[in-house]
N, C-alpha and C positions, 0 to 999 in steps of 0.2 A: 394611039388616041382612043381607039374602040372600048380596049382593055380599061384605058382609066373609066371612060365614063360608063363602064358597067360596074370599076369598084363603087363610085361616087352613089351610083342609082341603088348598090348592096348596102351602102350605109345609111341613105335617109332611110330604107325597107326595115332594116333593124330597128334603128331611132324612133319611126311609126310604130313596131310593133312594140316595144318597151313603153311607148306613151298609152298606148290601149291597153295593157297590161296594169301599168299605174292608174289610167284609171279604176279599170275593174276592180283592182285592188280597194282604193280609195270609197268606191260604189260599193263596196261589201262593208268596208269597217263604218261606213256609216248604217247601212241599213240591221249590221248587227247592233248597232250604238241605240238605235231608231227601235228594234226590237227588247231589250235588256231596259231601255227607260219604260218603255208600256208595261212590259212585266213587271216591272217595281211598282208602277201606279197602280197596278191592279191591285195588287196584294195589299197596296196601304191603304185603298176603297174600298178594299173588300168586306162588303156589311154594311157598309157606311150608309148606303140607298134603299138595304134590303132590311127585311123586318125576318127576325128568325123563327123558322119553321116549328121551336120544335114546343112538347106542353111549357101550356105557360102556369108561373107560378100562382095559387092561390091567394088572392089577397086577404089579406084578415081582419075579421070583421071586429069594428072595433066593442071591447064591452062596456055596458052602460051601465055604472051603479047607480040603484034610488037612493037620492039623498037623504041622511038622516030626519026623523020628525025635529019639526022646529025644538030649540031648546035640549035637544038630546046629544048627549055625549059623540065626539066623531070617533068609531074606532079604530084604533091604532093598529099597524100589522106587526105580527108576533114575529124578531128576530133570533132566532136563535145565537146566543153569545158562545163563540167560541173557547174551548180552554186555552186561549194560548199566550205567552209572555209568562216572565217571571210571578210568581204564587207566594203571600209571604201569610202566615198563621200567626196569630198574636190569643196566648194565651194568659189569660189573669190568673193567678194560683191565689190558695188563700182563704177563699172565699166562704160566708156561713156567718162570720162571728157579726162583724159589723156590715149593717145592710147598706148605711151611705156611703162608706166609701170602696164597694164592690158597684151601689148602681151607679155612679160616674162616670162608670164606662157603657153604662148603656145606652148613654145621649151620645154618642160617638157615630159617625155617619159611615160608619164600615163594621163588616164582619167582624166579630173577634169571639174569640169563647172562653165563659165563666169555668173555673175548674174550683168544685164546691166539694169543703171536706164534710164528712159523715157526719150525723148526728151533732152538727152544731144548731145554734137557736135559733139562724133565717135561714139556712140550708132550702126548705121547699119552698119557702114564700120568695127569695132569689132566683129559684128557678123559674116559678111562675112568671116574675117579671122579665126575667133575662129572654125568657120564650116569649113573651108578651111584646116583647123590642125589637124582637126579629133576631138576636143574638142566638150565639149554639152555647148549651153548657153540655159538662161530664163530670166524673168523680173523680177527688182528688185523694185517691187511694192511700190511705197514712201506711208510713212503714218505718218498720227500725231501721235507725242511724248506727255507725259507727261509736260514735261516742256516745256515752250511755248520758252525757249531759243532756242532749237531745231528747224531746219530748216528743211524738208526732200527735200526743191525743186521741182522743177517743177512737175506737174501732179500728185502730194498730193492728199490723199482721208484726208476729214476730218469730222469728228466726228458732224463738223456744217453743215453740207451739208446734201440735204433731199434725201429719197429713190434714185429718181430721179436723181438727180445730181452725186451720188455716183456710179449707174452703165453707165451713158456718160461719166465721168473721167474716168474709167477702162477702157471702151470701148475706149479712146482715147489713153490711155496709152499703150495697147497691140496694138494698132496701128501704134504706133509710133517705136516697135521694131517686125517685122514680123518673122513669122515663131517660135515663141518660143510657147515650150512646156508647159509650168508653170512656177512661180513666188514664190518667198520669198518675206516678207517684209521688206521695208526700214524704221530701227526705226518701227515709229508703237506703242509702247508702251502704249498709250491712244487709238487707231483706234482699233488695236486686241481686247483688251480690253471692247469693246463696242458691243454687240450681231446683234444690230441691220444693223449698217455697217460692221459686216462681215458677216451674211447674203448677204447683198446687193453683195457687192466683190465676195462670190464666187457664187450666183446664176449665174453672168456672165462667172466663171470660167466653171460651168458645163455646161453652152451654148458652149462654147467654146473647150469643153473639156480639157481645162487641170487640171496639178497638182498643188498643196500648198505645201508648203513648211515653216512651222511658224519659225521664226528666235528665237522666243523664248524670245524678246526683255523684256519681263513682266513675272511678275509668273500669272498673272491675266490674263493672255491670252485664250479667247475663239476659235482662228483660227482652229488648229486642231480637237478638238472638234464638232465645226459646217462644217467644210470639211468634214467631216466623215457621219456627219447626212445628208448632201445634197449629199452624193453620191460622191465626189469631191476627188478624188484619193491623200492621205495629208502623210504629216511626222513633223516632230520637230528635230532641229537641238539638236545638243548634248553636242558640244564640242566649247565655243569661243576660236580663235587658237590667236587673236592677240589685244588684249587689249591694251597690251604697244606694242610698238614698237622693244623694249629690244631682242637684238635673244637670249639669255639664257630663258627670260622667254619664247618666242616664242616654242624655242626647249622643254623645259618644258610642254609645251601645247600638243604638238604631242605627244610627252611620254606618257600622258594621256591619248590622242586620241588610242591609240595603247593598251592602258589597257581598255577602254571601248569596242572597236570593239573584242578584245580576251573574254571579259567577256559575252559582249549582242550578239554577232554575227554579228551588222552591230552598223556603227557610221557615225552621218553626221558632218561634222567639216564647219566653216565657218572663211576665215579671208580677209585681202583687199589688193590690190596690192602694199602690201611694198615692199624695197626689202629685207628686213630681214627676211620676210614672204617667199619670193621666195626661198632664201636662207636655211633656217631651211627645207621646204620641199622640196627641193631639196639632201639633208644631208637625210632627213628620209624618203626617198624612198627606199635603200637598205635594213634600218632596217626594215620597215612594211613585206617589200617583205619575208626578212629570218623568219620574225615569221608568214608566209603563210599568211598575210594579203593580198586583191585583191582591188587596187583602181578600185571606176567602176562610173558613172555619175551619177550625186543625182539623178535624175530620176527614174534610176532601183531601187531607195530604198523606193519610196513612195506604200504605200496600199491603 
């Protein structure tokens, strides 16, 4: 009897100490529970009551303009226009003989440039105006064609003509229309074509400084090419805007002009003062404009 009731008294002694065990236990997982919530709350207060120590920022003092005088202009601030988006050059060729239907295109509300051949009878009074419009002109350099039916008129370089003779006709040709920047060719087909007279042509261009501009008249054409090697600031037209006279095909042509300048980045388009030609870009200024095309003067398109 002894023996049991000292097992009985061995097993409540155990049962006691497993229940103070589970406590302590219990008393821990809570007071670590108890510690781990306060730390989270401090970290997500933290600042929240405190104003921070460290410099503080300068506030800026705001600037006061004087208002213009009564009745005075308000001035505008100067943004500089970026070059960017497609670039398209619209050149008129042609130009001298008849002066109404070359200034047509100077009521036009975008860049374009007059390309005026030599010693015709409005050659400078066009230019005057075209500069007076805001417009760009250059010279539209006659040359031999191909076919000998082809006339390019007055102050012709031609293909028979020696070193010599070839740079005093330029020199008289850019004489006879002042102040222009550079030149496209008129026709030309056999002249471009010929190494040695475009040589001759633009070593006077780079005395002069200016640009070339190859119309593009032949696929045999050396102009750009030797612009390039003399240093001679050059480009290549892209696009003929006016073959027929037709305004469906005209309009046609700009279509294209507008697919090439979206594709390449820039397009130099060449046509002459029709007025079907007026007309059709006149019609395709809105359109260029909505597909972020930027008319600008052939000039800024040469390298």
């Amino acid at each position: 009897m002894a023996s049991g009731r000292r097992r009985s008294g061995n097993r409540r002694s155990r049962t006691r100490a497993r229940s103070r065990i589970g406590t302590l236990l219990l008393l821990l997982f809570v007071l670590l529970a108890i510690v781990l919530f306060v730390a989270t709350i401090q970290r997500q207060m933290h600042g929240y009551f405190t104003v921070p120590t460290g410099p503080k920022s300068p506030v800026p003092t705001p600037q006061i303009t004087a208002a213009p005088p009564s009745g005075a202009p308000i001035p505008q601030e100067s943004v500089p226009v970026a070059a960017t988006g497609p670039r398209v050059a619209i050149i008129i060729d042609d130009c001298g003989y008849n002066l109404a239907r070359c200034e047509q295109f100077l009521d036009l509300p975008i860049p374009l440039t007059l390309s005026i051949l030599p010693m015709t009878p409005h050659a400078k009074q066009l230019e005057a105006d075209a500069l007076a419009a805001g417009k760009s002109v250059m010279l539209h350099l006659p040359m031999e064609a191909e076919a000998a039916t082809e006339r390019p008129g007055p102050g012709a370089i031609l293909t028979t003509m020696s070193d010599e003779q070839v740079r005093a006709q330029v020199e008289s040709d850019i004489d006879s229309v002042p102040n222009i920047p550079g030149a496209n060719n008129h026709m030309g087909s056999k002249a471009t074509s010929d190494p040695r007279v475009m040589r001759d042509v633009l070593e006077v261009f780079r005395d002069h400084h200016l640009f070339f501009i190859d119309s593009m008249t032949s696929y045999t054409t050396v102009g750009a090419t030797t612009a390039h090697d003399l240093g001679v600031p050059t480009a290549r037209r892209d696009v003929f805007l006016d073959d027929s006279k037709d305004l469906v095909y005209i309009q046609g042509q700009f279509a294209q002009l507008q697919r090439v300048a979206l594709k390449n980045g820039t397009a130099i388009a060449i046509g002459h003062p029709f007025d079907t030609t007026a007309q059709a870009l006149r019609e395709s200024i809105p359109k260029f404009q909505d597909a972020g095309i930027t008319f600008v003067p052939a000039q800024t398109l040469v390298r």
